[in-house]
N, C-alpha and C positions, 0 to 999 in steps of 0.2 A: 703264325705266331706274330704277335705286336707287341711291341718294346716301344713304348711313346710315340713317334709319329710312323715309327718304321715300321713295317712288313713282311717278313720272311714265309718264304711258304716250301715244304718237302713233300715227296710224295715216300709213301712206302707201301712195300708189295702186303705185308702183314702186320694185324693189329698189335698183334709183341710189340714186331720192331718200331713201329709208332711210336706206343707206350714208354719204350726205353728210351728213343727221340725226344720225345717229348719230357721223360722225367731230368733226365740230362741238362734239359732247359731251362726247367723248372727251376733246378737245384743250383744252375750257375746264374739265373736271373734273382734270384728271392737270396742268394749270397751277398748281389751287388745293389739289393734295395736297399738305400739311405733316401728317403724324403722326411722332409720338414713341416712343419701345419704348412696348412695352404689357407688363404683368408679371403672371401667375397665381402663384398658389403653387406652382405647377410647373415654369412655364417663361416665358423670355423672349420674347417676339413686337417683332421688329424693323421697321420702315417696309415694306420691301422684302414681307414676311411677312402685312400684313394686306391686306384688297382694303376698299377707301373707297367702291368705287363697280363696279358690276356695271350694263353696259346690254349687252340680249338684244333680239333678231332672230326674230321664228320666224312662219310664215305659211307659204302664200299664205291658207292655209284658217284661218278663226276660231276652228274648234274640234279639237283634235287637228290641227294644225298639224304638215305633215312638215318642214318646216326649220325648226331650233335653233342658234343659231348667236351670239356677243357677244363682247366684251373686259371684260374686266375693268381696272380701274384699283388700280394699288397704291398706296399710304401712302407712297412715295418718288417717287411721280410715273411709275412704270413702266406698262409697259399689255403683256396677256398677250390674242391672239385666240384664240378657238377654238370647236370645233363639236361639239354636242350639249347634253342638257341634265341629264339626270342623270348619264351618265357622259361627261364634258367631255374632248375630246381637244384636245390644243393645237394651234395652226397652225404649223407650223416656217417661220422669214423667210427666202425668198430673198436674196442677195446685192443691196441698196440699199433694200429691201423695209421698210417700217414695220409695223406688226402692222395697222391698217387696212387697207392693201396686199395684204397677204398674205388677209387676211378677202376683201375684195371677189374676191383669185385665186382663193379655196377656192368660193366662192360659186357665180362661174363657171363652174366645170367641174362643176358636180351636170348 
């Protein structure tokens, strides 16, 4: 899990208990997202636009891990699932579905 420069890392014995790790973090991170535009000499980056907080999933195996898998958290408090890790593909939400929801569906069906 990263929260701006910081790092935290957990281990858990089962992908539930991940799941609920991780949504738990989710929900107390994307609570405490207040960002402002942010401005380059080029462009404007809006709340929506920057990610505050990135927490990643990937296991069963410790090294070269075949599942990659996290949300991201946006600077307006949004949150974006999705799977992989260099080339990240998003999770599209079912109809009542929250992006945790939808992360734990994608999970399932591997």
């Amino acid at each position: 899990m990263r929260a701006g420069p910081r790092v935290e890392r957990r281990r858990f014995d089962a992908l539930d208990d991940a799941l609920d790790g991780l949504g738990d973090r989710v929900r107390e991170l994307a609570g405490a997202a207040q960002r402002t535009p942010a401005a380059t000499q080029l462009r404007r980056y809006e709340p929506a636009d920057q990610v505050v907080a990135r927490l990643e999933l990937s296991g069963p195996q410790r090294r070269l891990a075949s599942v990659h898998a996290g949300v991201d958290v946006r600077g307006d408090g949004s949150t974006e699932a999705y799977l992989g890790r260099v080339r990240r593909k998003l999770i599209d939400r079912r109809s009542g579905e929250d992006d945790l929801a939808a992360l734990r569906r994608a999970l399932g069906d591997r």
